[in-house]
N, CA, C and O atoms as a MOPAC input file, in Angstrom:
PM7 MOZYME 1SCF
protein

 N     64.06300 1   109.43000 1   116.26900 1
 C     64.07500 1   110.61900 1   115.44300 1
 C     65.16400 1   110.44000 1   114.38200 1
 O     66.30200 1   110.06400 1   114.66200 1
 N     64.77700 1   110.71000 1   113.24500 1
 C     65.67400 1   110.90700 1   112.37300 1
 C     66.85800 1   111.53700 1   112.01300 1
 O     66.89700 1   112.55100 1   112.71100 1
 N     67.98600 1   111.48800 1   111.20500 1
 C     68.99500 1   112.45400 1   111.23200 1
 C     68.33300 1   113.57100 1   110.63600 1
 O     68.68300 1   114.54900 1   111.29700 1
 N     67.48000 1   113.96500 1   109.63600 1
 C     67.04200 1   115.28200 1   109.25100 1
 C     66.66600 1   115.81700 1   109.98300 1
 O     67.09500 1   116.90900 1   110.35700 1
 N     65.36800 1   114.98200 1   110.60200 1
 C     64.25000 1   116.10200 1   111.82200 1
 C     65.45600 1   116.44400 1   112.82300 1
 O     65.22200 1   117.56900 1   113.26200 1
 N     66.59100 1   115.96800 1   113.34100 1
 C     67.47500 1   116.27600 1   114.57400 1
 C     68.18000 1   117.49400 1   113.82200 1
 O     68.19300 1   118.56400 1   114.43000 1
 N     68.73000 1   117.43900 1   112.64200 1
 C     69.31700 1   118.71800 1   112.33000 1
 C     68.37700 1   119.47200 1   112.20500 1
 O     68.55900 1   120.50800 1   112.84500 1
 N     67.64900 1   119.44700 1   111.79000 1
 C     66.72700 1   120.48900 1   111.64400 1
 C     66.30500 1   121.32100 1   112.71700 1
 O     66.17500 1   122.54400 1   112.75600 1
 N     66.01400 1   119.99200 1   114.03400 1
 C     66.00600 1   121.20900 1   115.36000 1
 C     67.10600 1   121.54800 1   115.83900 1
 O     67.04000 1   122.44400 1   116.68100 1
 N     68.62700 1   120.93800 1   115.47800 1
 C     69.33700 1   121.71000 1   115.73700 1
 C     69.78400 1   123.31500 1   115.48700 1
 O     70.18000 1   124.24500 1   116.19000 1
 N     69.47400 1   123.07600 1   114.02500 1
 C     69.27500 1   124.57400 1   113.28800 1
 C     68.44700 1   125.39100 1   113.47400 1
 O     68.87100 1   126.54600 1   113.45500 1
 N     67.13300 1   125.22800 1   113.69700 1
 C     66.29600 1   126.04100 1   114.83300 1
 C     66.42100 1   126.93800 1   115.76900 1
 O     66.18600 1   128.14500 1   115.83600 1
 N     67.11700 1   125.59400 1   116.97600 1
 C     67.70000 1   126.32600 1   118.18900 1
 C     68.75200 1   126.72600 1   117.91800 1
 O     69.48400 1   126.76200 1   118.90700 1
 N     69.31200 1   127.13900 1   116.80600 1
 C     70.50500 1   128.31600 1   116.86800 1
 C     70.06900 1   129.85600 1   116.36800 1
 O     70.76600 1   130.86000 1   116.22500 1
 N     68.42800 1   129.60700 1   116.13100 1
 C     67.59400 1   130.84700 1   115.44300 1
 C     67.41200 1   131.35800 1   116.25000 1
 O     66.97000 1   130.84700 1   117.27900 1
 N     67.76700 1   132.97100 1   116.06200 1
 C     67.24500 1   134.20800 1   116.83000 1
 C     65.81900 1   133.58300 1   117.58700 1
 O     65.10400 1   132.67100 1   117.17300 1
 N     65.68300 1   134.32800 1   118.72500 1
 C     64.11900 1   133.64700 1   119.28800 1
 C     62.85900 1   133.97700 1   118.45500 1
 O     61.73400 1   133.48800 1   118.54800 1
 N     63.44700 1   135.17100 1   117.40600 1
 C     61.72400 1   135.98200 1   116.95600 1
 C     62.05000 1   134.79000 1   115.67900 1
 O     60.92700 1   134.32400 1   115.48900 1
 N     62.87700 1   134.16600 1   114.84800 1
 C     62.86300 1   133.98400 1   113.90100 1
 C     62.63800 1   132.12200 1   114.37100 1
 O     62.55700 1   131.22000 1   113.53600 1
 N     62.58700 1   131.96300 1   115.63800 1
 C     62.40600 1   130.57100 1   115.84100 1
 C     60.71000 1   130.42200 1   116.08200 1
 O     60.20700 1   129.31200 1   116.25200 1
 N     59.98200 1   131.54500 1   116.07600 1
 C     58.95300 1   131.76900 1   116.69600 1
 C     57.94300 1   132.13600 1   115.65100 1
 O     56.71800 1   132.02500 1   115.69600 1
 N     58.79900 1   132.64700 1   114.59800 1
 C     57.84800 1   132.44300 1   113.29700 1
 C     58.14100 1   131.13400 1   112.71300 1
 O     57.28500 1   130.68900 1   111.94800 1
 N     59.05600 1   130.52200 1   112.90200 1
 C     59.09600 1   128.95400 1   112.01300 1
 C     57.87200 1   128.27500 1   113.07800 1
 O     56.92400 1   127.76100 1   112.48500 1
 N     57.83500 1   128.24100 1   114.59900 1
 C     56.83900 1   127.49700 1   114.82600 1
 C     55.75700 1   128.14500 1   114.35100 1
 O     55.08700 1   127.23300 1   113.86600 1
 N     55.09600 1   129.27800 1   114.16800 1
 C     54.03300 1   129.75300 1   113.85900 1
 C     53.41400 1   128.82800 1   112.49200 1
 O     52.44800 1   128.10000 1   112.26300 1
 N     54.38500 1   129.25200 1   111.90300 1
 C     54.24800 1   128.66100 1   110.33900 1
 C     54.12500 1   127.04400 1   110.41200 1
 O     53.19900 1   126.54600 1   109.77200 1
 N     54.86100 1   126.31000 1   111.03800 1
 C     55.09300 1   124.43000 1   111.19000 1
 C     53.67600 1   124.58100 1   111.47800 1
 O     53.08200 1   124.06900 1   110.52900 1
 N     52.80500 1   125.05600 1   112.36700 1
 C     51.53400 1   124.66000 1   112.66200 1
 C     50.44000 1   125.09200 1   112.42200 1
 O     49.35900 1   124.56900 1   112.69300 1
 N     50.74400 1   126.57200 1   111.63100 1
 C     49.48100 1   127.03600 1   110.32500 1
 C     49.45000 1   125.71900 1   109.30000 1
 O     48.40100 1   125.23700 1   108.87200 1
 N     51.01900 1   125.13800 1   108.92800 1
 C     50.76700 1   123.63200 1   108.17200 1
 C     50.07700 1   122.74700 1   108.81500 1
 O     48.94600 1   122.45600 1   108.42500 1
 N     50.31100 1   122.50300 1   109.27600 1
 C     49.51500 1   121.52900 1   110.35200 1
 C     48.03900 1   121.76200 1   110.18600 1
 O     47.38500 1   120.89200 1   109.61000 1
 N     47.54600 1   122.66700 1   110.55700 1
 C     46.06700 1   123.36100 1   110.23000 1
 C     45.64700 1   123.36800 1   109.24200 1
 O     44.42000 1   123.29600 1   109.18200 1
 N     46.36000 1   123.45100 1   108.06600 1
 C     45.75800 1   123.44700 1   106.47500 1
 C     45.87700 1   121.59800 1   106.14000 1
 O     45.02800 1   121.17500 1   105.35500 1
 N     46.66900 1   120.78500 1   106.59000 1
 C     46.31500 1   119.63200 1   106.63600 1
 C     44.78000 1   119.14400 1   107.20900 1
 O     43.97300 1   118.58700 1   106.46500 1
 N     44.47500 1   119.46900 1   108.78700 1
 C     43.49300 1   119.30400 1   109.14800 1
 C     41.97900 1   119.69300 1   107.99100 1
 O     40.98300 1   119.03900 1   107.68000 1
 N     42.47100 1   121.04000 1   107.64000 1
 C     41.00500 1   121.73200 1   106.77900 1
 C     41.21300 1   120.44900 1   105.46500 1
 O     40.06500 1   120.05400 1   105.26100 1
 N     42.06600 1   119.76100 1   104.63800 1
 C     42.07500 1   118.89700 1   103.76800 1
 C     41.66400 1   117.18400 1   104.17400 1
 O     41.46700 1   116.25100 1   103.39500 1
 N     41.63500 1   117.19800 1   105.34700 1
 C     41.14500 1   116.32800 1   106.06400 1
 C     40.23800 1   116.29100 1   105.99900 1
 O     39.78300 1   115.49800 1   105.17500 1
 N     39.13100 1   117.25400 1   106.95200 1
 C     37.76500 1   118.07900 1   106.79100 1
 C     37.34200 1   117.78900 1   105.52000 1
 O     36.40500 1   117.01000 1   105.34500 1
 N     37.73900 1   118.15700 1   104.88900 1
 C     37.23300 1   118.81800 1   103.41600 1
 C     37.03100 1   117.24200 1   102.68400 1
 O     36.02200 1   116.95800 1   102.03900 1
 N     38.40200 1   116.09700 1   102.95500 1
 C     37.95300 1   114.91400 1   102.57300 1
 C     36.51000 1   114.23400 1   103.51700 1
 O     35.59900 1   113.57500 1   103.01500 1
 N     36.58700 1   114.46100 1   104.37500 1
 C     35.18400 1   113.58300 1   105.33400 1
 C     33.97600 1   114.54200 1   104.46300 1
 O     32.86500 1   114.04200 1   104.28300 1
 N     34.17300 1   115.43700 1   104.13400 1
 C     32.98300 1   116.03200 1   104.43000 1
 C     32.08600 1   115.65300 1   103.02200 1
 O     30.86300 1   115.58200 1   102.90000 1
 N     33.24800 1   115.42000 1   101.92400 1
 C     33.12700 1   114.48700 1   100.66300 1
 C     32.22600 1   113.15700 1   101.09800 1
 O     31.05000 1   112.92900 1   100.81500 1
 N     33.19100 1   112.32300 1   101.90600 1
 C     32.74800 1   111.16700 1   101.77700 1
 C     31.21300 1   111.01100 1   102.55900 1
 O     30.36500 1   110.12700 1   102.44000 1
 N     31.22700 1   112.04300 1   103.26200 1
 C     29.65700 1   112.53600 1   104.75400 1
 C     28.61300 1   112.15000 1   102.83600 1
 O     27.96600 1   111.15800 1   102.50100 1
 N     28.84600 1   113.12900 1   102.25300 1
 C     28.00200 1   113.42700 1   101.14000 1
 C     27.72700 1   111.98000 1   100.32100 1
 O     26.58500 1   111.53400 1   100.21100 1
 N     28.63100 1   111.45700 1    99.89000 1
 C     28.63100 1   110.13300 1    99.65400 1
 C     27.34800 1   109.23100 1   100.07600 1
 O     26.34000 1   108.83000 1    99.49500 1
 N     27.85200 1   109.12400 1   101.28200 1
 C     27.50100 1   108.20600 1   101.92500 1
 C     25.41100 1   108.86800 1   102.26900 1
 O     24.44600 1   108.12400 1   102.44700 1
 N     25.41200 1   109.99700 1   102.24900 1
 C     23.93400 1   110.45300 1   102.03100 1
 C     23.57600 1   110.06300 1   100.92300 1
 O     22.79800 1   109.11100 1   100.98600 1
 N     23.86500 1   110.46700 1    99.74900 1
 C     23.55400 1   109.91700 1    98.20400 1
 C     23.55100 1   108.55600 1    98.02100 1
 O     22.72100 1   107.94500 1    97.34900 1
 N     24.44500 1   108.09600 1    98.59700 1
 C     24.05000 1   106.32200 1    98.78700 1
 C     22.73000 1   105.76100 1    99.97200 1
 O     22.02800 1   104.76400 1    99.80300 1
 N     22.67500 1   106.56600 1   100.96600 1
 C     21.35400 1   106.28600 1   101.52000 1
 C     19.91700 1   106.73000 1   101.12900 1
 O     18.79500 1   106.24800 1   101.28000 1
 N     20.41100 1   107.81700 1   100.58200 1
 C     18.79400 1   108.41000 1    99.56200 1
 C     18.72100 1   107.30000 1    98.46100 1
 O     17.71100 1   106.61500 1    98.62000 1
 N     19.37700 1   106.96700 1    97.54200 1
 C     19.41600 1   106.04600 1    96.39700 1
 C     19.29400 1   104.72700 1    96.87800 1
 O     19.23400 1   103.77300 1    96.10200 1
 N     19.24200 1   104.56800 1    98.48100 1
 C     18.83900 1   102.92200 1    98.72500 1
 C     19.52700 1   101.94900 1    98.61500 1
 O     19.16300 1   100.77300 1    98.59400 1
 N     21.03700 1   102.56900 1    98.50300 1
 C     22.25400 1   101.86900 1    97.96200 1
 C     22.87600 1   101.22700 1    99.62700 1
 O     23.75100 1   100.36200 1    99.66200 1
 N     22.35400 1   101.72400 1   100.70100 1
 C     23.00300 1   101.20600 1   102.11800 1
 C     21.62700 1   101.56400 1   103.07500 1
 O     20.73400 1   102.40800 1   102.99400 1
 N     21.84600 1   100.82100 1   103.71100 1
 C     20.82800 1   100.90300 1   105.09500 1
 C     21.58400 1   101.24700 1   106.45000 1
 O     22.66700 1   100.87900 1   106.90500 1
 N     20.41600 1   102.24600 1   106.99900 1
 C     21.06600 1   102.39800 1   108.51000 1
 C     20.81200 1   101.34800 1   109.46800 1
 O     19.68100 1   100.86800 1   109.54200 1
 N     22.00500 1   100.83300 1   110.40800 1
 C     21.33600 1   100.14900 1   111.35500 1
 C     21.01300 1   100.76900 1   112.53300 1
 O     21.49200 1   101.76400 1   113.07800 1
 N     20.18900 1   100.07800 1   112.81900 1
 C     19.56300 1   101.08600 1   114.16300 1
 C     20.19400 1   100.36600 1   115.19200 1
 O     20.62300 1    99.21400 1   115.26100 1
 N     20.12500 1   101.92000 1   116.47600 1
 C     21.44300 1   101.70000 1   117.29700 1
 C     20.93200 1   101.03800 1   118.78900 1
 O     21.41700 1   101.35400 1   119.87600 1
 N     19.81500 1   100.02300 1   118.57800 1
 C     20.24100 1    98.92900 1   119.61500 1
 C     20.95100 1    97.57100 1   119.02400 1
 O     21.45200 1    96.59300 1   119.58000 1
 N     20.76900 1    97.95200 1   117.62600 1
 C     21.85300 1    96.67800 1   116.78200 1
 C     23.17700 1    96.88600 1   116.85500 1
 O     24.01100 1    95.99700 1   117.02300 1
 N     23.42100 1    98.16600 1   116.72100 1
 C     25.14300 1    98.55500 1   116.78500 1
 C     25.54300 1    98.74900 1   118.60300 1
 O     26.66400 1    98.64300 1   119.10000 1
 N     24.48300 1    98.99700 1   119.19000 1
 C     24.97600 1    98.68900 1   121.03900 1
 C     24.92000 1    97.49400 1   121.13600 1
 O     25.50700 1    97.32800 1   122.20500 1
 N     24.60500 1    96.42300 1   120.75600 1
 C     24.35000 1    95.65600 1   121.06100 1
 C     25.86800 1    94.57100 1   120.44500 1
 O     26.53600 1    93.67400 1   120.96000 1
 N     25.87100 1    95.09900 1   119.44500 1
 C     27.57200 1    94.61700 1   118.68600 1
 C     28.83700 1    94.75500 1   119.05500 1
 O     29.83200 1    94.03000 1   119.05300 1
 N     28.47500 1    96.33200 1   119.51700 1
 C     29.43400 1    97.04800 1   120.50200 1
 C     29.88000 1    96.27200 1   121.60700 1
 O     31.01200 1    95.79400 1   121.67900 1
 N     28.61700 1    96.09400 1   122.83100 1
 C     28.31400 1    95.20500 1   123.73400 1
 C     29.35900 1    93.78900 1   123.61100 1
 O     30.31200 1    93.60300 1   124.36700 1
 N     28.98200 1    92.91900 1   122.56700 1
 C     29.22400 1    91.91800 1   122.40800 1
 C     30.76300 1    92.04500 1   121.67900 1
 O     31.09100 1    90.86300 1   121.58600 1
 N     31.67100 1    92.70800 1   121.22000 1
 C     32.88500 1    92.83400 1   121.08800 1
 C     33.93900 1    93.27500 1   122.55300 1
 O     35.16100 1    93.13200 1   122.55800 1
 N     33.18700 1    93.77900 1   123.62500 1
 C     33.81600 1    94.25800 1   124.55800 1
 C     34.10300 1    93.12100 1   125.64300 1
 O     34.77600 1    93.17700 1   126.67200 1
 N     33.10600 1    91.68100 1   124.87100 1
 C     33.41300 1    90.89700 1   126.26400 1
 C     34.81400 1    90.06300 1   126.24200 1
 O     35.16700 1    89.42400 1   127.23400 1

């Protein structure tokens, strides 16, 4: 751990309990709006990657080719 992140929880745990209890609230509503920008990037590239299979630009492989790859990386 770093010297910031350590002060930082030091300064924390010297916070009233209600006021330590909205900083976690808040640290992990961030956390959550990361995830939805996450989301929000896959869900881009999900689209992508349809528009490239309608346009013929990639092929699916079918999945006794990819079990079968699978298979053969596990030995």
């Amino acid at each position: 751990m770093n010297a910031v992140v350590h002060e930082l929880i030091e300064r924390a745990q010297a916070l009233p309990i209600i006021e330590r209890a909205k900083l976690i609230e808040s640290l992990i509503e961030s956390m959550s709006h990361a995830d939805k920008e996450i989301e929000a990037l896959w869900a881009i590239e999900a689209e992508a990657r349809i528009d490239a299979l309608e346009r013929g630009d990639i092929e699916l492989e079918g999945e006794p080719n990819l079990l079968t790859e699978f298979r053969a990386r596990q030995k």
